[in-house]
C-alpha positions in Angstrom: -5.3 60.7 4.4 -7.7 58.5 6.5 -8.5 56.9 3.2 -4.9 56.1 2.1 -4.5 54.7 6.0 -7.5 52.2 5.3 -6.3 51.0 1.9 -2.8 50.1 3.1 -4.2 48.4 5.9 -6.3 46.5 3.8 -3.8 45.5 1.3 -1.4 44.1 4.3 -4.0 42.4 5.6 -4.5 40.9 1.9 -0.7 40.0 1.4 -0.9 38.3 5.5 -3.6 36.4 4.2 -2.5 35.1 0.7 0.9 34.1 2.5 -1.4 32.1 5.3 -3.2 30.7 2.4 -0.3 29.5 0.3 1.1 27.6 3.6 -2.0 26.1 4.3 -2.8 24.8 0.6 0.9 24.1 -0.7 3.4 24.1 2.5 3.9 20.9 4.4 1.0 18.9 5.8 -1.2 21.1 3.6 -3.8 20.1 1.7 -2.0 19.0 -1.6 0.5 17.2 0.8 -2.3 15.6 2.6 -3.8 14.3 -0.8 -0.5 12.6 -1.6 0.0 10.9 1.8 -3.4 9.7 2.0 -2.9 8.4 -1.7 -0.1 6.9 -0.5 -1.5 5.6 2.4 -3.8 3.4 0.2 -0.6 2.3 -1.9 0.5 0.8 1.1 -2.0 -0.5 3.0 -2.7 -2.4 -0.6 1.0 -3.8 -0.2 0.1 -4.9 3.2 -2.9 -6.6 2.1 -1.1 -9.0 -0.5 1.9 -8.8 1.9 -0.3 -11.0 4.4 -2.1 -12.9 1.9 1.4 -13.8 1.0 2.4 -14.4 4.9 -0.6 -16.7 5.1 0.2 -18.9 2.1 3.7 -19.4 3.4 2.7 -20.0 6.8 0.0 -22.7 5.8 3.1 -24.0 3.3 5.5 -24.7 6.1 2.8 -26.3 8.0 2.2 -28.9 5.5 5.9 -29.3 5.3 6.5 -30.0 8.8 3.0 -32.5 8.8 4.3 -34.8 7.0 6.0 -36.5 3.6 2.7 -36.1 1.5 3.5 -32.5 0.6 6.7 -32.6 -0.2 5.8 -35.9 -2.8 3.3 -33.2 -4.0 6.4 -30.6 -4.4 8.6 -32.6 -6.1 5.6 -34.2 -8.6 4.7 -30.7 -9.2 7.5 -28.6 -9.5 10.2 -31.7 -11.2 8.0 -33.7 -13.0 8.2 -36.6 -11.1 5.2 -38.5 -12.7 5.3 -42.3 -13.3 4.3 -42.9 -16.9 1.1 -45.0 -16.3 0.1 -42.5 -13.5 -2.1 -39.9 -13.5 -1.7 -37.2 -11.0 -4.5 -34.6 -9.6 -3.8 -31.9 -8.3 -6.5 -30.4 -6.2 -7.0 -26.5 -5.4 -9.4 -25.0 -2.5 
């Protein structure tokens, strides 16, 4: 009977376990759920990245704007076409 005692006791103790074990690898803020937040995480924090590099290109746009006429003669060359025929335009890049 002492046997049968230990067995069942070990088999609870199994069942307790496995159930601890699921929660901790599949449940939330598990393991598989902190693998797809963290690749999330690098999703965004790459969105951020171009999101500022987008912020900065603006910002440095707007500045030029408010400097001065020279940029927006730039604009309108660029963007409309606004090229004299016997000119030749350069458009420099840094």
């Amino acid at each position: 009977m002492r046997l049968f005692n230990l067995s069942i006791r070990t088999v609870f103790l199994l069942v307790v376990l496995v159930f601890i074990q699921l929660g901790l690898w599949f449940g939330e803020g598990g393991w598989i759920d902190a693998m797809q937040k963290r690749g999330n995480l690098a999703e965004v924090e790459r969105k951020l990245f171009e999101d500022e590099q987008l912020l900065l290109k603006l910002g440095a746009e707007v500045k030029d704007l408010k400097e001065g006429s020279k940029s927006i003669e730039e604009r309108a060359r660029f963007e409309h076409g606004m090229i004299e025929r016997d000119e030749i335009f350069f458009q420099l890049t840094h």
